[in-house]
C-alpha positions in Angstrom: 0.0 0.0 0.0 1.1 3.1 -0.9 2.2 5.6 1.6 -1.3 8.0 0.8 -3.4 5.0 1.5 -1.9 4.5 5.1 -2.6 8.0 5.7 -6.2 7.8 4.3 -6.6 4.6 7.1 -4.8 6.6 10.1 -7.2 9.6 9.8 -10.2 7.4 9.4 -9.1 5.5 12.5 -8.9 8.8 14.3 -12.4 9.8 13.2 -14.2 6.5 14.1 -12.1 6.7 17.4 -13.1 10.6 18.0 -17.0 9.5 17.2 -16.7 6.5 19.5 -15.5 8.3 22.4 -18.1 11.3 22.3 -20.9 8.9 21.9 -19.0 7.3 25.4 -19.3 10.7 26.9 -22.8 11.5 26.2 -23.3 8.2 27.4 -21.3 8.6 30.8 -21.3 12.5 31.5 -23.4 13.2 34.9 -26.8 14.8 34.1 -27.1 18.5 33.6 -27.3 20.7 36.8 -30.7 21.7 36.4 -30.6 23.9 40.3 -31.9 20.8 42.1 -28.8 20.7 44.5 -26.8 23.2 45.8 -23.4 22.9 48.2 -21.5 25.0 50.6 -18.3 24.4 52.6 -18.3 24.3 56.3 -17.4 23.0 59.8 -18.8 20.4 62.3 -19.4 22.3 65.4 -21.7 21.3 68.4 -23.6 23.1 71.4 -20.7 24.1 73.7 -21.4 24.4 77.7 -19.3 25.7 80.2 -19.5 24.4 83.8 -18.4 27.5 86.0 -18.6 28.6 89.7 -21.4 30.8 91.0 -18.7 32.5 93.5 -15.3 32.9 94.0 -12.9 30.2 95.6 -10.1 28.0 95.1 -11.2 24.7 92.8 -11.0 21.7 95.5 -11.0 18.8 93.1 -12.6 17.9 89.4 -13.4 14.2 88.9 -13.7 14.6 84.6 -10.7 14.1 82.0 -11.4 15.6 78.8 -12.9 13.2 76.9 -14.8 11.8 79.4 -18.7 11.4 78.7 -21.1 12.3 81.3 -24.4 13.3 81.9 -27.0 15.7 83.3 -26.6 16.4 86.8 -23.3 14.9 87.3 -20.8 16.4 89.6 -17.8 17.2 87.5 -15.9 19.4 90.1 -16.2 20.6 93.6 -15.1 23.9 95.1 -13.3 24.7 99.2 -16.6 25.3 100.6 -15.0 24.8 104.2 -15.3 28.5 105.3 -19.1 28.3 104.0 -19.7 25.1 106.1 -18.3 27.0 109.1 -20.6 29.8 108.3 -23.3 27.3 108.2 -22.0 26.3 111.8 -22.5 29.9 113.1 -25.7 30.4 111.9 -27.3 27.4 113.2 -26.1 28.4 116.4 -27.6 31.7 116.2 -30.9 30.1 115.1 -30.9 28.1 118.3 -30.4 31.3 120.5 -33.1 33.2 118.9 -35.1 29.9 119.5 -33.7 29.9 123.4 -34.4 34.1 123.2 -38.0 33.4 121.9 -38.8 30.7 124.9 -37.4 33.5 128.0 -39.6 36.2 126.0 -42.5 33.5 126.4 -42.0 33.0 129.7 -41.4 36.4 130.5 -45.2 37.1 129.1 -46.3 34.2 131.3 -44.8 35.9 134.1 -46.4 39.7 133.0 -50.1 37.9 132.5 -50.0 36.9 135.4 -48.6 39.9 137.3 -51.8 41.5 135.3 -54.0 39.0 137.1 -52.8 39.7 140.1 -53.2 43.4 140.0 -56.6 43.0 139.1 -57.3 40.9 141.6 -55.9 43.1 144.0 -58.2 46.1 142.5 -61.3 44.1 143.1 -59.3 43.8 146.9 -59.3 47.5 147.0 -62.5 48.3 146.1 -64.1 45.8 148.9 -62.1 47.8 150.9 -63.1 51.4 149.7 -67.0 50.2 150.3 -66.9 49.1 153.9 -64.5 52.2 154.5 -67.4 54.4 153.0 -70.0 52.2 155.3 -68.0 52.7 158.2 -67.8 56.5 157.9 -71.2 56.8 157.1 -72.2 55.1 160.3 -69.8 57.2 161.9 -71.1 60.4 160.9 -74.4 58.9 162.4 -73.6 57.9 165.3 -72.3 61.6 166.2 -75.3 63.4 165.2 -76.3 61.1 167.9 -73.4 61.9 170.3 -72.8 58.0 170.0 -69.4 58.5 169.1 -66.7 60.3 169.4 -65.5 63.0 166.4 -61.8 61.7 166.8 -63.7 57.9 165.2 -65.4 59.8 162.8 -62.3 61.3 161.0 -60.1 58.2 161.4 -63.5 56.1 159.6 -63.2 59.4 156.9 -59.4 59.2 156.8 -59.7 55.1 156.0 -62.1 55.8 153.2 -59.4 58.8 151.8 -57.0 55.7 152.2 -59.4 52.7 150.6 -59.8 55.6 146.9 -55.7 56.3 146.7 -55.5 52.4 147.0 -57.5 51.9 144.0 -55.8 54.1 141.8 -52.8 52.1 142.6 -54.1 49.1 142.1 -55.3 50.5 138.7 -52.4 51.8 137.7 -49.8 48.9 138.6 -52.4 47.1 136.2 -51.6 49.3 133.6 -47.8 48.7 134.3 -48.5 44.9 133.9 -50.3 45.1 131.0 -47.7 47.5 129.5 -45.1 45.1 130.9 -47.1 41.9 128.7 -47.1 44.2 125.2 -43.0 44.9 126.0 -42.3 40.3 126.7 -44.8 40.5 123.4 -42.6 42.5 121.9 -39.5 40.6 123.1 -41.6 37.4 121.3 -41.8 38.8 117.6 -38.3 40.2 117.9 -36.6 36.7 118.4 -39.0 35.1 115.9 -37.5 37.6 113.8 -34.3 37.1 114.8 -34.8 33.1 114.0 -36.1 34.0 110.8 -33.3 35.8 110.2 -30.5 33.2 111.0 -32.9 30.6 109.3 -32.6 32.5 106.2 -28.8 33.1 106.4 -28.9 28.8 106.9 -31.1 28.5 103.7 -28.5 30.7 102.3 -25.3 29.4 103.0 -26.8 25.8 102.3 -27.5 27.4 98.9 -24.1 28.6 98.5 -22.1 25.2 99.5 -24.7 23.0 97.2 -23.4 25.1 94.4 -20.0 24.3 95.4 -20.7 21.1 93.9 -20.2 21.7 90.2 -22.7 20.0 87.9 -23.1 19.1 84.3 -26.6 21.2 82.9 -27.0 18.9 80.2 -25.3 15.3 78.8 -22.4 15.9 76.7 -18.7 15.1 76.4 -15.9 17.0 78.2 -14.0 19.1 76.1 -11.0 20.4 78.1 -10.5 21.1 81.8 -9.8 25.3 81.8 -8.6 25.1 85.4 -6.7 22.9 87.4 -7.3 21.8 91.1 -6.2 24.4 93.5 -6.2 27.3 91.5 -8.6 30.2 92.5 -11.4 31.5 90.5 -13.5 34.6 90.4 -17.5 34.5 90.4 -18.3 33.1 87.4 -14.7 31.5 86.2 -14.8 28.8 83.5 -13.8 25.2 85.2 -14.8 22.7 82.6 -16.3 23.2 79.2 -18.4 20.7 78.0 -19.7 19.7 74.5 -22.8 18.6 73.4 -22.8 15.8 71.2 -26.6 15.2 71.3 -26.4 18.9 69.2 -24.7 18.6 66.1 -24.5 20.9 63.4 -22.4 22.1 60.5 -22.6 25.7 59.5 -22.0 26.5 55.9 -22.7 29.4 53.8 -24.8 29.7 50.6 -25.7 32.1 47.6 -28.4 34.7 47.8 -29.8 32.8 45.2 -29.6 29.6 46.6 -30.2 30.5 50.1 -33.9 31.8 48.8 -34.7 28.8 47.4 -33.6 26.8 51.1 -36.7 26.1 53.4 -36.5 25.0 56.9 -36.1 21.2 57.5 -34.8 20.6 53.7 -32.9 17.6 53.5 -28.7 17.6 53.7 -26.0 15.5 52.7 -22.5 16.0 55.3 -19.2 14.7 53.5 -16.6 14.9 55.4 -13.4 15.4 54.6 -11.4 13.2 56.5 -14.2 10.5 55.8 -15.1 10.8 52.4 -16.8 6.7 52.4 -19.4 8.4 55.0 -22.5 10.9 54.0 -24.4 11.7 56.8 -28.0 12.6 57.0 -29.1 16.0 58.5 -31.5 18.7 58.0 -32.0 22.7 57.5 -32.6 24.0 61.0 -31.1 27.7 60.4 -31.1 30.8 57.7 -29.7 33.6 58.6 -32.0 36.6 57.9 -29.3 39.0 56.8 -26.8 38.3 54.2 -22.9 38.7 54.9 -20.1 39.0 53.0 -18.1 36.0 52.1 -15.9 34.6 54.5 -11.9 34.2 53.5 -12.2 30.2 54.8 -15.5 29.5 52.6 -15.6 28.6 48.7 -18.6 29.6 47.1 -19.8 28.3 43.3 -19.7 32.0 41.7 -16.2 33.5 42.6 -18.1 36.9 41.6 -20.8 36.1 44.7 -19.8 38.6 47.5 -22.9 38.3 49.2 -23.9 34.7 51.6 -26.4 33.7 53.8 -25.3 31.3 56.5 -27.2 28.0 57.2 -27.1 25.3 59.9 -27.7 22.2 58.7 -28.5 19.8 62.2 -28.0 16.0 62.6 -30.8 14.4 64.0 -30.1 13.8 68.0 -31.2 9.8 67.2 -28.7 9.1 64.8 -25.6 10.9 67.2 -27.5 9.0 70.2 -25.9 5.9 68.5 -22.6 7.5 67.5 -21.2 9.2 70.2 -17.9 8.2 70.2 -17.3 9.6 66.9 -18.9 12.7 66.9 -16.3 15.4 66.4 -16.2 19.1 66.2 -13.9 21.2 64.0 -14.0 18.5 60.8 -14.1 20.7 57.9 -16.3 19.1 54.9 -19.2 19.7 52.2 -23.0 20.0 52.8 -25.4 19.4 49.9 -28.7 20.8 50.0 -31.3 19.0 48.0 -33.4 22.5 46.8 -36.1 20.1 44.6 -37.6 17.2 46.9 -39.1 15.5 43.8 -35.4 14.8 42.7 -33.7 11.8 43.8 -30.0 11.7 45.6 -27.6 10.9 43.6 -26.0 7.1 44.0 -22.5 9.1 45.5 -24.9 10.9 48.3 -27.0 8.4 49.0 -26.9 7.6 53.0 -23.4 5.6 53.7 -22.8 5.3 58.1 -20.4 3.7 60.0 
């Protein structure tokens, strides 16, 4: 063959080869993005809680390593509370001598009811007397008209009668004094019940103020680092554990205006990670922000000419972390896709892959 023909035979080759592989490609080339799906770069963050003091002190012990798991109500750490406790100490003591202060004032209005009683009785006493003084000087005076009797008896019956009046208003009055005297032991009463409320209240208090000393978790969660270390003293308020919860897991991303429109609440999400690529986890739009942002340095977006993002939170449903815990990690950067069109099936590489 001549060397025209072979070149005739090599560009045919080349042509059949050239239709062969484009019929391959429109064959094997993904489907057209028709605005079904939409992706955004983000983190793996989670609910943090910090476990802090209500008061000042020195840190006494904590009884978590990061890492550990624990859950709601837990002690964690424990604060001195030993100056409290002998607060506590002093205060009960001070209840129980307003109690001992409340049982004298009792007795001591015992004690001025029944002076009252006595001065009354007396002033029934007196008056007896005042009557047969008045009898007596009445008969008196009689008897003289008479010249029975001698005037000297009739003044000293008068003078008796003078005697039995001024004897009354004593008696009178020193009831007054007793009845004044049961309002003062009264008085002494509702001050020491006071005074027990008081020191009852400073109890309740200080109780209060030691139960906090015992540091507890406010929800179930993993420990993320210790800030503090035992011994080291704390303002009110100071950081000693910080906690993460893994039962709240969410990656924030950021989207398009466009997109971000288009995004309702609970739409369906795909989480690749990076550092597990085999693994697309299931999770769902809980979050758009009402006010768009500029683009962050640390987040890709489709359009390089997009300025303007909305950020989303895309949550993982607390089930499915309830039976990973051990691997749920913060920080893991990776790639959320949003399904915008729920008619529109997943594609085979998002479909649903777990540990």
């Amino acid at each position: 063959m001549t060397h025209a023909g072979n070149r005739r035979l090599a560009w045919i080759g080349a042509g059949v080869l050239a239709i062969a592989a484009s019929a391959a490609w429109q064959f094997l080339r993904p489907a057209p993005d028709d605005g079904s799906f939409v992706r955004g770069n983000g983190r793996i963050e989670a609910t943090e809680v910090d476990v802090a003091a209500k008061g000042p002190g020195r840190v006494d012990e904590i009884l978590v390593n990061e890492g550990d798991f624990v859950t709601r109500d837990d002690v964690v750490a424990r604060m001195d509370v030993r100056s409290l406790q002998a607060q506590l100490a002093q205060a009960r003591a001070e209840v129980a001598n307003a109690a001992s202060a409340r049982e004298t004032a009792r007795a001591l209005v015992a004690q001025r009811q029944a002076d009252v009683a006595m001065a009354e009785a007396v002033l029934i006493q007196r008056h007896a007397e005042r009557d047969l003084a008045r009898s007596t000087a009445a008969r008196s005076r009689a008897l003289l008209a008479d010249r029975a009797t001698s005037a000297q008896k009739v003044e000293d019956d008068a003078a008796r009668a003078r005697t039995a009046e001024a004897n009354i208003s004593v008696a009178q009055a020193q009831i007054n004094a007793a009845r004044a005297g049961v309002r003062a032991a009264e008085a002494q009463v509702q001050q020491a019940e006071a005074a027990i409320h008081a020191a009852e209240a400073v109890v309740a208090r200080l109780q209060t103020e030691i139960a906090d000393g015992e540091l507890r978790a406010p929800r179930s969660g993993r420990v993320q680092y210790r800030v503090v270390q035992p011994g080291e003293v704390i303002g009110g308020g100071g950081k000693v554990v910080s906690l993460i919860d893994v039962g709240d897991v969410y990656m924030t991303f950021f989207l398009p205006e466009r997109a971000a429109g288009r995004v309702a609440l609970g739409s369906e999400v795909r989480i690749v990670l990076d550092a597990a690529q085999d693994l697309v986890i299931p999770a769902n739009v809980s979050y758009v922000a009402s006010v768009a942002q500029f683009t962050p340095k640390t987040v890709e977006t489709q359009s390089e000419r997009q300025k303007m993002v909305f950020r989303v939170k895309a949550r993982v449903d607390p089930a499915l972390l309830a039976r990973y815990p051990e691997q749920v990690k913060t920080g893991l950067p990776g790639m959320a896709h949003v399904r915008l069109n729920p008619q529109r099936e997943w594609p085979p590489e998002l479909q649903v892959r777990l540990p």
